[in-house]
C-alpha positions in Angstrom: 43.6 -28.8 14.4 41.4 -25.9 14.5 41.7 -23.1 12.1 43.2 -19.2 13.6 39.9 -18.1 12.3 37.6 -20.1 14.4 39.9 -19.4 17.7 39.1 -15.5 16.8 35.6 -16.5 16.8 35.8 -18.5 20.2 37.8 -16.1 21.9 35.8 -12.7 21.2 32.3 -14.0 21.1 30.3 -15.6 23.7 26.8 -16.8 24.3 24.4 -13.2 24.5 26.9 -11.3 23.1 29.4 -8.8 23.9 27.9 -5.7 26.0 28.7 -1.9 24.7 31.0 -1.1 27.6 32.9 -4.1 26.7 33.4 -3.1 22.9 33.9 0.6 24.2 36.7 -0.9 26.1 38.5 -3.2 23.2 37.9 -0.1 20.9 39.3 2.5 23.5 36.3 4.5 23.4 33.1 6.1 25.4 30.3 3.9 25.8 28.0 7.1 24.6 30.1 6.9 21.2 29.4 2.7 20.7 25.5 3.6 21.4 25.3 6.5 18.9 26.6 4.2 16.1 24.7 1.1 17.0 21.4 2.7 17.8 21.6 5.9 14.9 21.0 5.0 11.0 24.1 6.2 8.6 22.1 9.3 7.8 21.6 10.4 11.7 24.7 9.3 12.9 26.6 12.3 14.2 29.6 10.5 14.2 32.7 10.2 11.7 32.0 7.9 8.8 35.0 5.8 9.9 34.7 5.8 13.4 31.0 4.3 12.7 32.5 1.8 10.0 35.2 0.8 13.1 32.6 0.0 15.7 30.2 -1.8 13.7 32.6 -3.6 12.0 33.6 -4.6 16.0 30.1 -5.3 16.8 29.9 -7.6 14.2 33.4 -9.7 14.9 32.3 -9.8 18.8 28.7 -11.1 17.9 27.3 -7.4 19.5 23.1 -7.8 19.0 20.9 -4.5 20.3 19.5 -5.1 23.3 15.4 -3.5 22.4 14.2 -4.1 26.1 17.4 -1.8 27.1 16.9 0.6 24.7 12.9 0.9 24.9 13.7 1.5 28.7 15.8 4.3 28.0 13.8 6.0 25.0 9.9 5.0 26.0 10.6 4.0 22.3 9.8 0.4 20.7 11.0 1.7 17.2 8.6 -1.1 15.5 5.5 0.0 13.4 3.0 -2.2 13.3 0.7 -2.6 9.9 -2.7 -3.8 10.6 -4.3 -5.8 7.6 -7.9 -8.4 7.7 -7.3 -11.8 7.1 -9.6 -12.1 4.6 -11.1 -10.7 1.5 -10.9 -7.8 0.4 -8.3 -7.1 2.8 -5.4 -8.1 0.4 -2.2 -6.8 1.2 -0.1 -5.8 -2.0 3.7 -6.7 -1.6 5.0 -3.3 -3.2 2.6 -1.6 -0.3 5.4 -3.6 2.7 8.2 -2.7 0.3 7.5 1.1 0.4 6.9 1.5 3.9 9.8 -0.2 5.2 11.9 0.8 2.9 11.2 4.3 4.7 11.3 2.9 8.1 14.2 1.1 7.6 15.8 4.6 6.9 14.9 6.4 10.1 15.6 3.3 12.7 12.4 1.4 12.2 11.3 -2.0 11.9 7.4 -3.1 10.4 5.5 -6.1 11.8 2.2 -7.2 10.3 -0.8 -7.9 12.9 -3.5 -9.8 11.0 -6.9 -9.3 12.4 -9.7 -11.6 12.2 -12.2 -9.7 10.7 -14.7 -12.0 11.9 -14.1 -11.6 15.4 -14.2 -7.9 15.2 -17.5 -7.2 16.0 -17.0 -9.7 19.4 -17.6 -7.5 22.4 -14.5 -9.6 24.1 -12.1 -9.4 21.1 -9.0 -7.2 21.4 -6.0 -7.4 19.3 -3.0 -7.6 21.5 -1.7 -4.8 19.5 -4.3 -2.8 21.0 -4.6 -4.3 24.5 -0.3 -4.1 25.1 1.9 -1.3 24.3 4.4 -2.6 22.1 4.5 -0.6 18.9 5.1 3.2 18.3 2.4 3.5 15.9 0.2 2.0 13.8 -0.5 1.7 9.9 -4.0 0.8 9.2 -4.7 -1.1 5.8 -8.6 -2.1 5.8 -10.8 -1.6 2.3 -13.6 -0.5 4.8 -13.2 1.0 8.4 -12.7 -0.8 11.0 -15.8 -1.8 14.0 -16.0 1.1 16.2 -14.5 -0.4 19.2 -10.8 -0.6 17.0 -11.6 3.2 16.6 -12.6 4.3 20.3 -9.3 2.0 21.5 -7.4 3.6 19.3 -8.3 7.5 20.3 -8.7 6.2 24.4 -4.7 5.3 24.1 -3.9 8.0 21.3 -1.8 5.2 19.5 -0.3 7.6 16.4 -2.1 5.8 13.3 -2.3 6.5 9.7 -4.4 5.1 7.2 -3.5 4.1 3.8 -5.5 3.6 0.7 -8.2 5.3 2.7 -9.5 8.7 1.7 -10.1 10.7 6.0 -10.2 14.1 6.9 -6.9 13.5 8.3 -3.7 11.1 9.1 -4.0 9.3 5.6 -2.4 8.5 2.2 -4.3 7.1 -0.5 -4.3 6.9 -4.0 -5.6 9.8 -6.4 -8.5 8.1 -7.5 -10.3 11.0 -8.8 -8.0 13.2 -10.5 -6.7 9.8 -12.6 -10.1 8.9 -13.7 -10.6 12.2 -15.0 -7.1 12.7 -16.7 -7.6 9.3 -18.6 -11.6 10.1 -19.5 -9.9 13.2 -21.3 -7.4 11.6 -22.5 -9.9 8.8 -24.6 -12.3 12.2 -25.3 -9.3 14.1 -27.1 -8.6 10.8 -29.2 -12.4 11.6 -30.8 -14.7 8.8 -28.4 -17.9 10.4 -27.5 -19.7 7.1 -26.4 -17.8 6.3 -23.5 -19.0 4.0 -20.4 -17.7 3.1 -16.8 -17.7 -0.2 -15.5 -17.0 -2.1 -13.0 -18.9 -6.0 -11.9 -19.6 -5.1 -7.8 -19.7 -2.6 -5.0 -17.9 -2.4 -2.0 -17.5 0.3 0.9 -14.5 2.2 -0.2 -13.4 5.4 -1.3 -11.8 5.0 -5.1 -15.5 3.9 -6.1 -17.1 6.9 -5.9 -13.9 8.9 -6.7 -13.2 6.7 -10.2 -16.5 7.2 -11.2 -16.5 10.5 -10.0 -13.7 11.7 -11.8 -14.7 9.9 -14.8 -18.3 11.9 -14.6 -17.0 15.4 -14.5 -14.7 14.9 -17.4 -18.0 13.7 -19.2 -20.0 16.4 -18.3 -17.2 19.0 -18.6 -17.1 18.4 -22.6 -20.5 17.7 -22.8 -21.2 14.3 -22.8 -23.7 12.1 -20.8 -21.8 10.0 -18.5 -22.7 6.5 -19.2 -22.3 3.7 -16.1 -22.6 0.6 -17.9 -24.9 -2.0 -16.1 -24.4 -5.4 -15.0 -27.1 -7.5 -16.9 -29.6 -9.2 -14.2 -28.2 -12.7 -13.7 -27.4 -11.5 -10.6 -27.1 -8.6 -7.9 -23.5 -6.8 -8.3 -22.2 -7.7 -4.5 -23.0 -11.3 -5.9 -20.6 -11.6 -9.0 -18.3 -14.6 -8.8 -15.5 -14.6 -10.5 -16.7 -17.9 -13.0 -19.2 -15.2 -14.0 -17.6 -12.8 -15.0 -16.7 -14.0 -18.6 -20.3 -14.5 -19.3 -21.1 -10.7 -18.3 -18.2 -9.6 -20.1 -19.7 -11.1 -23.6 -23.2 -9.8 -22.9 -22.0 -6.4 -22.4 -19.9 -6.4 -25.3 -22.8 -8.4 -27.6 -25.5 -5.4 -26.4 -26.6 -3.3 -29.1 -25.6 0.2 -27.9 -22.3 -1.0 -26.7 -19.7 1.9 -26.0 -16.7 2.7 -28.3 -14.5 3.2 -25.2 -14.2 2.0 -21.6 -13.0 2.9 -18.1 -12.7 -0.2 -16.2 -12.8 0.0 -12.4 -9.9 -2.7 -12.0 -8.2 -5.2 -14.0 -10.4 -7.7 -13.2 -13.3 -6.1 -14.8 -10.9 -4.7 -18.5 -9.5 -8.5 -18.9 -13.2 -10.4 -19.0 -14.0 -7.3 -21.4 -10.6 -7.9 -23.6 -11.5 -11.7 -23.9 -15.1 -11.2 -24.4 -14.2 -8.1 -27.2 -11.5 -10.5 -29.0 -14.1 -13.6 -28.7 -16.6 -12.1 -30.5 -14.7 -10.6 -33.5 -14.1 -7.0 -32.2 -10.7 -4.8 -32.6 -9.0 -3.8 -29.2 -8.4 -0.7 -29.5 -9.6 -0.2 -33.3 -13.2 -1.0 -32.2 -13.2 -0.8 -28.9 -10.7 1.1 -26.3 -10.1 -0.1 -22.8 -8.6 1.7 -19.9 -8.8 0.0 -16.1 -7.1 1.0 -13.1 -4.3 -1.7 -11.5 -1.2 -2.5 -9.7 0.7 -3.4 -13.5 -1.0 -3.9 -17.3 -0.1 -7.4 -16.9 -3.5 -9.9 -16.5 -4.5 -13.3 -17.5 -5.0 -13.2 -21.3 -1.4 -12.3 -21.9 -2.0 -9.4 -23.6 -1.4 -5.7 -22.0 -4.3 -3.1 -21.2 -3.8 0.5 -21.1 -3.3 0.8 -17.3 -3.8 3.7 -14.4 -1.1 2.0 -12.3 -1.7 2.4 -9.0 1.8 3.5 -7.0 1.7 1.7 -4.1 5.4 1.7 -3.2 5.5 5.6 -2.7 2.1 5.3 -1.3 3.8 2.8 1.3 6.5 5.3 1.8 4.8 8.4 2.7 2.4 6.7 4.5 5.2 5.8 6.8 7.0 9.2 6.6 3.5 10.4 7.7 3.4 8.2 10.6 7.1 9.3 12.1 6.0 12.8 11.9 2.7 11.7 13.7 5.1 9.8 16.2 6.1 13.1 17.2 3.5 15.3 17.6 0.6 12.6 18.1 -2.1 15.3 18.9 -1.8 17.1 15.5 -4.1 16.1 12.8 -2.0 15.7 9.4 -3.3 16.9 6.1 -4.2 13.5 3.8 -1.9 12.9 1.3 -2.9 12.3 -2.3 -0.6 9.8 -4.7 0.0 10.7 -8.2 -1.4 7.6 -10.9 -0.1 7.4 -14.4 -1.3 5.8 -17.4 1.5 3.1 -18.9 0.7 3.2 -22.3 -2.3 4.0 -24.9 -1.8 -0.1 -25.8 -5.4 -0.3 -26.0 -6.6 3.4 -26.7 -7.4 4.6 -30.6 -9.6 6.9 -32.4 -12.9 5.5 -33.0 -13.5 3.7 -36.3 
């Protein structure tokens, strides 16, 4: 014998689900009132907080799913973002960077799909990305350590897709980390503790932005108080763009073995402090009583199990404006946008002390 539960089930629901005049009809009211509180978030919905509750709730029972083709036909709107991200390296794609933009989307009616390009088929005169080639997004957010080929850029501008980059430092329609003002709070920070031997490393180069503005902001706090900047060199095992990462433990003890080693260090990235750390503990040294460490990262946690004085980068808000940035781009897409710059902030001074 079946349950009264599933004959409420079988009676109300049925295969495609229930249309809107159809739940207007069981609720007793206009169709225009079940679109506003299907197709509005709780925070745009002009309707009474329990009328809202009442037809969802009805939507639900009935099995009531959004018909998107309907609705882009109506609005011209898909309301789906898509984030565009290279398949391979550098191109990673932090998790707390998809967590703060559709955490904002999700807010305002929006949903975020991830397009992965091959970044080795870029440069092929025949390759377009279908989410260039077909209309089906209303904007783009653009995560790529270095820019992308021409061709992504002039398709782009030809179809004036809205786009905003993030973790990229433009004259316009981007959010990105503030590199340079964080370098230089933190060199400060180690030169009020007493350090006047203080060096900036980092293992390789690569095209992007928050190279030149670490260093950058590291150097002007140097020379503000005085003090020669010091960019401490890779020995010459090998070119820079070469490091692997099985290598990186034997730089590590030859910097820290050199004879005018410095007293304090700003570390480009967690994967340059934690060789350093190791190195620094293997050979008998003092983190932070004989030597201080700073780096740059996403958290202080790292392989040694043991915390680094951090400049966490905060990718969740970046996320989050960057995709605030992009509905208001949505709207107006001819107007450029001012870039947007997100605060860093050291953890702790775990690794930071006077000099010995």
């Amino acid at each position: 014998m079946k349950s009264s539960q599933s004959k409420v089930t079988k009676s109300t629901r049925k295969p495609g689900g229930p249309s809107i005049r159809e739940i207007a009809q069981r609720l007793n009211v206009s169709k225009s009132t079940v679109a506003l509180a299907v197709s509005t978030t709780e925070e745009n919905c002009p309707l009474a907080p329990a009328t809202r509750e009442r037809i969802l709730k009805a939507c639900a029972d009935m099995g009531y799913r959004v018909n998107s083709i309907a609705r882009t036909m109506r609005t011209g709107r898909f309301n789906t973002i898509a984030m565009i991200v290279g398949k391979i390296s550098p191109y990673f794609l932090p998790a707390e960077l998809v967590y703060g933009a559709e955490d904002a989307l999700e807010k305002k009616g929006y949903r975020l799909n991830l397009t992965w390009l091959d970044n080795r088929r870029l440069t092929s005169a025949n390759y377009v990305p279908k989410v260039l080639e077909e209309w089906s997004c209303d904007g783009l957010l653009i995560h790529y350590a270095t820019f992308l080929p021409k061709k992504m850029l002039e398709l782009i501008e030809r179809h004036q897709i809205p786009t905003v980059w993030m973790n990229s430092k433009l004259e316009h329609d981007c959010v990105h980390p503030d590199d340079f003002n964080a370098a230089y709070d933190a060199t400060q920070r180690i030169i009020a503790l007493g350090h006047k031997h203080i060096g900036y490393l980092h293992f390789h180069h690569f095209e992007h932005y928050s190279e030149t503005d670490r260093f950058g902001g590291y150097e002007k706090a140097m020379r503000e108080a005085g003090l020669k900047p010091q960019r401490v060199r890779v020995p010459p095992m090998e070119s820079p763009a070469e490091i692997r990462v099985d290598h990186r433990q034997e730089i590590a003890r030859k910097i820290i073995q050199a004879r005018n080693r410095p007293t304090a260090l700003l570390c480009y990235e967690m994967e340059v402090a934690a060789p350093i750390l190791v190195a620094a503990l293997s050979s008998g040294l003092r983190v932070p009583e004989d030597l201080s460490l700073v780096t740059f990262g996403r958290y202080n946690r790292n392989n040694t199990g043991i915390s680094i004085s951090t400049i966490q980068l905060n990718l969740e808000e970046l996320g989050r404006r960057s995709a605030d940035m992009l509905l208001k781009k949505i709207e107006k897409p001819s107007k450029f946008l001012s870039p947007i710059a997100v605060p860093l902030k050291m953890d702790s001074d775990v690794t930071l002390s006077p000099p010995l």
